[in-house]
C-alpha positions in Angstrom: 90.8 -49.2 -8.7 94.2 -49.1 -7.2 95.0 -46.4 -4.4 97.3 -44.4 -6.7 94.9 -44.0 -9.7 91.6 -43.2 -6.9 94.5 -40.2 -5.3 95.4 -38.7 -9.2 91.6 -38.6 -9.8 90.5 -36.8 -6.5 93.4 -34.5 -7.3 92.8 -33.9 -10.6 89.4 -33.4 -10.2 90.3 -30.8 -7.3 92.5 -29.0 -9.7 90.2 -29.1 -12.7 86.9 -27.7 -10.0 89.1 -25.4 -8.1 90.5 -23.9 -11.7 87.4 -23.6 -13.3 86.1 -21.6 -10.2 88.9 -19.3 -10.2 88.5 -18.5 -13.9 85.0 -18.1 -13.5 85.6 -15.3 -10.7 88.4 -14.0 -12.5 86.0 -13.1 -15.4 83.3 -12.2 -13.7 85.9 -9.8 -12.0 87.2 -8.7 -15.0 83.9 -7.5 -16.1 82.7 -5.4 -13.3 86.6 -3.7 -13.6 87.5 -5.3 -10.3 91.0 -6.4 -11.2 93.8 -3.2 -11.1 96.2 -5.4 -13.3 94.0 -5.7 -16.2 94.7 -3.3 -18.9 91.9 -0.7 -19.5 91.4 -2.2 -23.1 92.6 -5.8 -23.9 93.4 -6.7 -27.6 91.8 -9.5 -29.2 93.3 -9.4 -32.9 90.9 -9.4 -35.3 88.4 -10.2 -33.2 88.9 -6.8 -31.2 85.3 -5.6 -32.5 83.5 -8.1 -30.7 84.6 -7.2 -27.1 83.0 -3.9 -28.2 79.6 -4.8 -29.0 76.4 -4.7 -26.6 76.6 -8.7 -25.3 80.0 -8.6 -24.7 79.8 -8.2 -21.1 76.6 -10.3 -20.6 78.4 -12.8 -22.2 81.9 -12.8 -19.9 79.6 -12.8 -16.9 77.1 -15.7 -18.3 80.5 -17.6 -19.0 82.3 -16.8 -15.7 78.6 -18.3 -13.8 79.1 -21.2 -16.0 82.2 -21.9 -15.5 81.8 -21.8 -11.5 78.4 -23.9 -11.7 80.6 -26.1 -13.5 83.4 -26.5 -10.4 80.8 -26.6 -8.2 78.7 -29.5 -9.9 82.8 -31.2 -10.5 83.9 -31.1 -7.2 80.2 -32.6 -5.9 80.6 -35.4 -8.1 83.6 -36.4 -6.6 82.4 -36.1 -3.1 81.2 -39.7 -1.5 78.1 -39.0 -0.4 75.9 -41.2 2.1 73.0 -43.1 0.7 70.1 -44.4 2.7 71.1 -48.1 2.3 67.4 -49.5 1.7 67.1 -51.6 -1.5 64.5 -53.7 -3.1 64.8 -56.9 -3.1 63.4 -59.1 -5.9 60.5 -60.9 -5.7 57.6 -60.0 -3.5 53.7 -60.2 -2.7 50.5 -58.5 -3.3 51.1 -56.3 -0.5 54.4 -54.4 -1.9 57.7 -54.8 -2.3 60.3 -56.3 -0.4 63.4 -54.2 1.2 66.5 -54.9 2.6 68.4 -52.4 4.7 72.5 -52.2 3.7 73.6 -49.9 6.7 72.1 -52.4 9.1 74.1 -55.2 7.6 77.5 -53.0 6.9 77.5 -52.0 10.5 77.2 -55.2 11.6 80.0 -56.4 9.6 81.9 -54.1 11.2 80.6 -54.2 14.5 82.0 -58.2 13.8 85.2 -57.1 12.4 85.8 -55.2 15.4 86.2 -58.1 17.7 89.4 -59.4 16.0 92.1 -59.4 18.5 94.0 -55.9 17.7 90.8 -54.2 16.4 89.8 -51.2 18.8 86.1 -50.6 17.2 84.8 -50.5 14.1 81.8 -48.6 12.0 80.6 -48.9 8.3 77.7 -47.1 6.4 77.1 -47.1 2.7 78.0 -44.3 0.2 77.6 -43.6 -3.5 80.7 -42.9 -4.5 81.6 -41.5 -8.2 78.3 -43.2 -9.1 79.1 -47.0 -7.1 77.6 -47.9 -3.8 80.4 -48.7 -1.3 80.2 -50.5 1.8 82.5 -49.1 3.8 84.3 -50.4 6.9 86.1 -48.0 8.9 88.1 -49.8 11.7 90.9 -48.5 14.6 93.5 -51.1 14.9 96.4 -51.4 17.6 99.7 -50.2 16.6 100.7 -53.9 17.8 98.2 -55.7 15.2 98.8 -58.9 13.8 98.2 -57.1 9.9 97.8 -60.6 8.4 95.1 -61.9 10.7 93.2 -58.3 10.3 94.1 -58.9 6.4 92.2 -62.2 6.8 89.5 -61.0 9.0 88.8 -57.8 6.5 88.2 -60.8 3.9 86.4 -62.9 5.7 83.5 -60.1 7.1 83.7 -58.4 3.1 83.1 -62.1 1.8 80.2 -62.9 4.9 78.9 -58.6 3.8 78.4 -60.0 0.3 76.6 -62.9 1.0 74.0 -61.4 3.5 73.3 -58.1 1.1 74.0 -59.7 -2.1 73.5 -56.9 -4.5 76.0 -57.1 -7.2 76.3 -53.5 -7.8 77.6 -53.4 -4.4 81.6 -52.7 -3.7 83.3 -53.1 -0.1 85.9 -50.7 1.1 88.0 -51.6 4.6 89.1 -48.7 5.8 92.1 -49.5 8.7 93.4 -46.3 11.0 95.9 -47.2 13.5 95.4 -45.5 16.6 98.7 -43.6 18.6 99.1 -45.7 21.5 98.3 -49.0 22.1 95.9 -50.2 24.5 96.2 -53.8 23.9 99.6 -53.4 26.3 99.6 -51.6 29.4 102.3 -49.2 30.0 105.1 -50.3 32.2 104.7 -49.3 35.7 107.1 -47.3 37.4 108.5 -48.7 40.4 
């Protein structure tokens, strides 16, 4: 997915959790009389006999509980959440099954990454996000960085990642900061 359409879905799905909380308080609130802008009785139309009967109230607080659950459950969704990064491996013998551990390898890779000249450090872990496990690469790169030979290198380590894990179901995400100053240059001396 492309950086724009990954931002409109975190934000709508913000939105969407965040509004579905509020309307959840706001009825709740509006049952137990705890908004002083609410008229005393509202109109419904025709259907003004049914805020009147027995389970009327029960049923504004059962849907305002519902509706936050709901957020709640939306906006953890859309959360990336760390995974433990051990997988089976196919094949085996008698004795069990065979595992391979992800973090290991994705840390590595970036550990690697991280010696390309402009690359501070580097760190990587894997994370389910919206249902896809992501290796992700998080690296702190000079202000001064060559971009295309760190464009290569992020290519080259994502390629080498996929060839030592080798799960298919498995996505990589390079994840660049650059830092304030640069260290790769020492300031000019005063003299």
């Amino acid at each position: 997915m492309r950086r724009g359409v990954i931002a409109l879905d975190r934000t709508v799905g913000i939105v969407v959790a965040l509004g579905l909380i509020a309307a959840g308080a706001a009825v709740i609130a509006w049952r137990y009389g705890e908004l002083p802008q609410a008229p005393e009785r509202t109109t419904f139309g025709p259907w003004s006999d049914v805020t009147t009967a027995e389970w009327w109230p029960w049923a504004t607080g059962a849907a305002g509980v519902t509706a936050i659950l709901l957020g709640l459950w939306w906006l953890a969704r859309h959360l990336p959440r760390r995974v433990d990064g051990r997988f089976a491996l196919p094949g085996g013998d008698r004795t069990g099954k065979l595992t391979a551990d992800a973090s290991s390898a994705v840390d590595a890779a970036a550990q690697t990454l991280a010696h390309t000249p402009g690359v501070r450090d580097g760190s990587g872990q894997v994370v389910a996000d919206r249902g896809q496990l992501v290796a992700e690469l998080t690296c702190t790169i000079e202000p001064s960085a060559d971009l295309e030979a760190i464009h290569a290198a992020a290519l080259r380590t994502a390629g080498q990642l996929a060839d030592v894990v080798d799960l298919p179901n498995l996505r990589t995400r390079v994840r660049l900061r650059v830092a304030r100053t640069d260290k790769a240059t020492p300031p000019p001396r005063v003299v």
